[in-house]
C-alpha positions in Angstrom: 19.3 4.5 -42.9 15.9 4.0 -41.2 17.6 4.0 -37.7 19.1 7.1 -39.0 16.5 9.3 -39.7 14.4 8.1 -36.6 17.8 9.4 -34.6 17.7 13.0 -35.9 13.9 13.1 -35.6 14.0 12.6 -31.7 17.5 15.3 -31.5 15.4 17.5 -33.1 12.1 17.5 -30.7 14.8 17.4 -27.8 16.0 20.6 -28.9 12.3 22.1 -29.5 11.9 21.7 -26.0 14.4 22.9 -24.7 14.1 26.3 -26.7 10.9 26.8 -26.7 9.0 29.4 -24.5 7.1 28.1 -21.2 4.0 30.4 -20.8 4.7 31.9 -17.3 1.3 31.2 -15.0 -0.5 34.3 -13.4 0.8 33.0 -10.0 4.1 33.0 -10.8 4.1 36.3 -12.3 2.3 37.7 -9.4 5.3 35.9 -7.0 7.9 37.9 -9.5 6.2 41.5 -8.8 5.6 40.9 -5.6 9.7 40.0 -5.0 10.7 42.9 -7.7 8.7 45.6 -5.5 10.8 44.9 -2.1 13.6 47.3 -2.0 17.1 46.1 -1.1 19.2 48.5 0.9 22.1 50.6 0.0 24.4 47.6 1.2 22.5 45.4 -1.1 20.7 43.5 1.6 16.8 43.7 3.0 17.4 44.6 6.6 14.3 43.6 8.1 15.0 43.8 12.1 11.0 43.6 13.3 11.1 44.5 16.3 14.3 43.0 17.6 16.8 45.9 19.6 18.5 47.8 17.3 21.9 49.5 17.0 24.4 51.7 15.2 28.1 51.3 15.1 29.0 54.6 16.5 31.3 57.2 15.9 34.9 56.8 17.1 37.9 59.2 17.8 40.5 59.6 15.3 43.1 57.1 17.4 40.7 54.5 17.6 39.5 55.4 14.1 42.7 53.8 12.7 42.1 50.6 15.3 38.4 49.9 13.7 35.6 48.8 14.9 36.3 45.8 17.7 34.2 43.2 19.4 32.0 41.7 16.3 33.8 38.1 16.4 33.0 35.6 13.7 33.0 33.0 16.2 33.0 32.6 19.7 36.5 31.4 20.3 37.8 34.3 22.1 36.7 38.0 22.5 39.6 39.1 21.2 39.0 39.1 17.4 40.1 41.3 14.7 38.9 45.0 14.2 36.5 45.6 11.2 37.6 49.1 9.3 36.7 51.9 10.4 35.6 53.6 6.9 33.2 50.9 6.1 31.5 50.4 8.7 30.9 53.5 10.4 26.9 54.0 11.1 25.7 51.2 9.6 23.2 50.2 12.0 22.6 46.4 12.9 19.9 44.4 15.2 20.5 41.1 18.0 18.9 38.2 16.9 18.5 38.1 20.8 19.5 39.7 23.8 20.2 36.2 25.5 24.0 35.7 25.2 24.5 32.6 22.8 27.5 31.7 25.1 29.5 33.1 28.0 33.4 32.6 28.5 34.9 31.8 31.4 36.1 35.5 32.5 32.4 36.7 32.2 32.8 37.5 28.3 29.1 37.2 26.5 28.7 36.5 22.6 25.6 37.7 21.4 24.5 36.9 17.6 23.7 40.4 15.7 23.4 40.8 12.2 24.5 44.2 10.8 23.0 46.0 7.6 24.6 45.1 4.9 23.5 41.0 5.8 26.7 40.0 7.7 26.4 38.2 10.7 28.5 38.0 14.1 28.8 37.7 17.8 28.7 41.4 19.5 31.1 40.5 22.5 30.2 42.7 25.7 31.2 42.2 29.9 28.8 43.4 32.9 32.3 44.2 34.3 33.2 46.9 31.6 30.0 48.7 31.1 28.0 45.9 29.5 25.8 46.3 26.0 26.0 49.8 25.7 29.3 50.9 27.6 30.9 54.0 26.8 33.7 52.8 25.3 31.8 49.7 23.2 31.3 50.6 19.7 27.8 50.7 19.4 24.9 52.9 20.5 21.2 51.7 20.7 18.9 53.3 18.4 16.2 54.7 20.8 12.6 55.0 20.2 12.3 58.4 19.5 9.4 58.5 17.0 7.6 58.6 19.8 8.5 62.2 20.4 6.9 63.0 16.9 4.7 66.1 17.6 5.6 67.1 21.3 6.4 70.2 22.4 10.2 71.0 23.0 9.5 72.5 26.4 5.9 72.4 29.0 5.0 75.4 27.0 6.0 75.8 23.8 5.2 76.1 20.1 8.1 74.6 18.7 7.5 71.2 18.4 9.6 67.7 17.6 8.7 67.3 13.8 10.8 64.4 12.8 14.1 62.3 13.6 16.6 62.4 10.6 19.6 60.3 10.1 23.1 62.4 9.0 26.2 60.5 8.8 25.4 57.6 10.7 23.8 59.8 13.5 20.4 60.6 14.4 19.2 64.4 15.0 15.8 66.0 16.6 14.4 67.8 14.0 12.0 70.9 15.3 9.5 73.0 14.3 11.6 75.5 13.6 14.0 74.0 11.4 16.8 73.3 14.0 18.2 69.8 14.4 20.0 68.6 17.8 22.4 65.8 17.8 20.3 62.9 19.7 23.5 62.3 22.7 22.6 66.0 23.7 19.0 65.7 23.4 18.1 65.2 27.2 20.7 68.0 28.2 19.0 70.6 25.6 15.2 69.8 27.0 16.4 69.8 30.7 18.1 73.5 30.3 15.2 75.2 28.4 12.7 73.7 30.3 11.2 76.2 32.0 11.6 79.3 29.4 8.3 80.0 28.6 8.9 83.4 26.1 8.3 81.7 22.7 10.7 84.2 20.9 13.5 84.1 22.9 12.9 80.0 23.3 13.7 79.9 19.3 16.7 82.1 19.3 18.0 79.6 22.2 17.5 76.6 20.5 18.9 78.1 17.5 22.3 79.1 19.4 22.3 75.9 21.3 22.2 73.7 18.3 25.7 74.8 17.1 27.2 74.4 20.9 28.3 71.5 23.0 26.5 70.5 26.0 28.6 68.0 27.7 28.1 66.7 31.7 31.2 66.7 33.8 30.5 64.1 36.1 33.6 64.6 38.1 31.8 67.9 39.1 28.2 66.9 38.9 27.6 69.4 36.4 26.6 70.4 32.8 29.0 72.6 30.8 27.7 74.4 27.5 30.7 75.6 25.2 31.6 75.5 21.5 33.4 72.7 20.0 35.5 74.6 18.0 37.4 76.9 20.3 39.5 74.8 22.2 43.0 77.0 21.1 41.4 80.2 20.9 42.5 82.9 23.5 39.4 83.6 24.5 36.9 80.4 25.5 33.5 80.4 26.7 31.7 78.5 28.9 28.1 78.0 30.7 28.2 75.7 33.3 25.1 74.9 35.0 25.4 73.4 38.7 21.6 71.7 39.0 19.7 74.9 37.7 22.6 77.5 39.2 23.8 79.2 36.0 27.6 81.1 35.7 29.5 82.5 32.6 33.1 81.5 32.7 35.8 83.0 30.3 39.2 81.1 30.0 42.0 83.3 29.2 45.2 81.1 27.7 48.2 81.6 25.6 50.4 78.8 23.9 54.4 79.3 23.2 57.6 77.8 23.4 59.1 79.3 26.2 56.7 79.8 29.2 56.0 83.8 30.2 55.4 83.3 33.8 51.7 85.4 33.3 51.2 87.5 36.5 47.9 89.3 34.7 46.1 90.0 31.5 44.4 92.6 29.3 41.7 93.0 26.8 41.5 95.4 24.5 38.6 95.6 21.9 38.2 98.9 19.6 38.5 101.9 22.6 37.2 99.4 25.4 39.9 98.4 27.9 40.1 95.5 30.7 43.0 95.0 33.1 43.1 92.2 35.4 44.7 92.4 38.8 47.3 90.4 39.8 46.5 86.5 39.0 47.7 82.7 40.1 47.6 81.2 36.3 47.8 77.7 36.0 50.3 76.2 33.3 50.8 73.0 31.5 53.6 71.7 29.4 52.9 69.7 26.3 55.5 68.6 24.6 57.7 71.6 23.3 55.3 73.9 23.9 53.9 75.8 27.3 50.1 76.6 27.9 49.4 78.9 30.7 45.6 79.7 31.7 43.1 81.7 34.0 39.1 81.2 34.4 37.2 83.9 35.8 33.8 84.1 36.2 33.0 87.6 34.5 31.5 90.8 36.5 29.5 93.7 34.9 32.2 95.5 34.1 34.5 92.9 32.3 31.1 91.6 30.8 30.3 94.7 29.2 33.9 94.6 27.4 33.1 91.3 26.6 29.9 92.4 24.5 32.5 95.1 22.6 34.9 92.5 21.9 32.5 90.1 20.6 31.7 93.0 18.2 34.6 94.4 17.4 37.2 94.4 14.1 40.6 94.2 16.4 40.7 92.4 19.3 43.5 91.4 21.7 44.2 90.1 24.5 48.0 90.7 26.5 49.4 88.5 29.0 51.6 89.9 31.5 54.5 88.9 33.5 57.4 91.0 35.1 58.5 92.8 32.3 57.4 90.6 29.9 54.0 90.5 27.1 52.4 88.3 24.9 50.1 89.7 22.6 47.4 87.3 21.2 44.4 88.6 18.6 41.2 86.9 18.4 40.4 85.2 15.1 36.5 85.8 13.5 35.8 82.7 14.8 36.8 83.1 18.2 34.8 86.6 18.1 31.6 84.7 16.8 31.7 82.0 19.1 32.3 84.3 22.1 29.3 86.7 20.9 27.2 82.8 20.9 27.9 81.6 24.2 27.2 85.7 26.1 24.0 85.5 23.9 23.0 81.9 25.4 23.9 83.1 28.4 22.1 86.2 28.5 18.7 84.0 27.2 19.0 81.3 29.6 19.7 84.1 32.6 16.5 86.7 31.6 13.2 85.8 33.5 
């Protein structure tokens, strides 16, 4: 009975430790704020990449959209791994570890250890024979320094300055002084063609216009072509090309249909102003089951000033001819408003 009772007196002060409270120490409680006030990020991770190179998994076209994201191998067994969705990790941005390859294959191949933002890690596979790091058709983009550019002036003279850089669906955007914000890929092309405008009111309306317009460089032709993403089908299509500082307006003039018309010549009418072409060699494509046939011309005063009308107008269409034959075609709002966008541009990068 004694052994008994000095039994369930140690179970007893067993169980009083175990449930009673332990004081927490100053130090530890510091050590708990201090871990509490770091922020993880929306992936759930602290993505802390000091100052190792930076990237972003970059946006990819809807046909390789459905592919993913290649070249991010868990190991380094071969280069050709399988593709990581699309959906998920589109823009997430990531850092190298280090730019020194951790291995090289035996066909050139180099494995380089990254770790992306939401705390995975893997080997970014790359080849100096295909464009290296950063090739064009690689699925990730470097994250430049532009912070830098914080408070400079868009062009030698201007009052419109960079205010910030702002993030939008996995891209990064100029912000200015004036509330417009340029995709970063265009960036260079937008300071390099309003360089030398130095008339601060016609400066804003420019970078205003050329914010919602696509400056792309054709390096087939050496040359930088401004047009509007969004009109690719239209009738009408706009473009400015710019052949090292030599500026030209060209219209495209196209019609799509089943069975091809043969076009010889074309008119555009627009409220009570009229244009008729003369006789011209159209160009033609077939795709698929349908027929495209085309003609650029490089607009003169008089076609111009229809141009402006049209750009205006409630009813406007355009008639492709051939021997006999017609098409008739009407411009849509939006081919109206981008048409009236890229004249405007033109007119504004053209005035001294």
């Amino acid at each position: 009975m004694k052994t008994l009772s000095v039994a369930l007196i140690i179970l007893l002060a067993l169980v009083g430790c175990q449930t009673s409270p332990t004081k927490e120490s100053s130090s530890n409680k510091e050590k708990k704020s201090e871990k509490n006030s770091v922020q993880p990020s929306k992936y759930g991770f602290q993505f802390e990449p000091g100052t190792n190179e930076e990237f972003r998994l970059r946006a990819l076209s809807p046909q390789q959209q459905k592919i993913g994201y290649s070249q991010l191998c868990v190991d380094t067994k071969s280069f050709n791994c399988p593709p990581l969705p699309y959906a998920k990790y589109h823009g997430m941005k990531g850092y190298f570890l280090s730019m020194e390859p951790a291995t090289v294959d035996f066909s050139g191949y180099e494995f380089r250890r990254v770790v992306l933002q939401n705390g995975q890690r893997f080997f970014y596979v790359s080849n100096e024979n295909y464009g290296g790091i950063y090739g064009k058709r690689n699925p990730i983009q470097k994250i430049s320094s532009l912070k830098s550019l914080i408070g400079r002036p868009i062009a030698p003279k201007s009052t419109i300055t960079i205010s910030d850089i702002v993030e939008m669906e996995g891209e990064d955007y100029v912000k200015l002084s004036n509330g417009v914000q340029i995709d970063k890929e265009q960036f260079t092309s937008f300071t390099k063609i309003i360089a030398t405008i130095t008339n601060q009111k016609r400066l804003n309306e420019l970078t205003h216009l050329l914010a919602e317009l696509e400056l792309v460089h054709d390096a087939a032709k050496d040359r930088l072509v401004i047009h509007h993403p969004g009109g690719k089908n239209h009738p009408l299509q706009a473009f400015i090309i710019d052949k090292h500082g030599k500026l030209s307006l060209l219209i495209r003039h196209q019609y799509t249909a089943k069975k091809r018309l043969y076009a010889r010549s074309f008119s555009l009418m627009a409220d009570q102003a009229e244009y008729r072409s003369t006789r011209l060699p159209f160009k033609n494509k077939e795709m698929g089951t349908m027929k495209r046939e085309w003609y650029d011309i490089n607009p003169k005063a008089d076609y111009l000033k229809v141009l402006g009308v049209a750009a205006e107008a409630k009813k406007v269409t355009i008639r492709f001819f051939s021997d006999g034959y017609f098409i008739d075609k009407e411009l849509s709002f939006s081919n109206k408003v981008q048409l009236k966008q890229i004249i405007r541009s033109y007119q504004l990068l053209r005035k001294q």
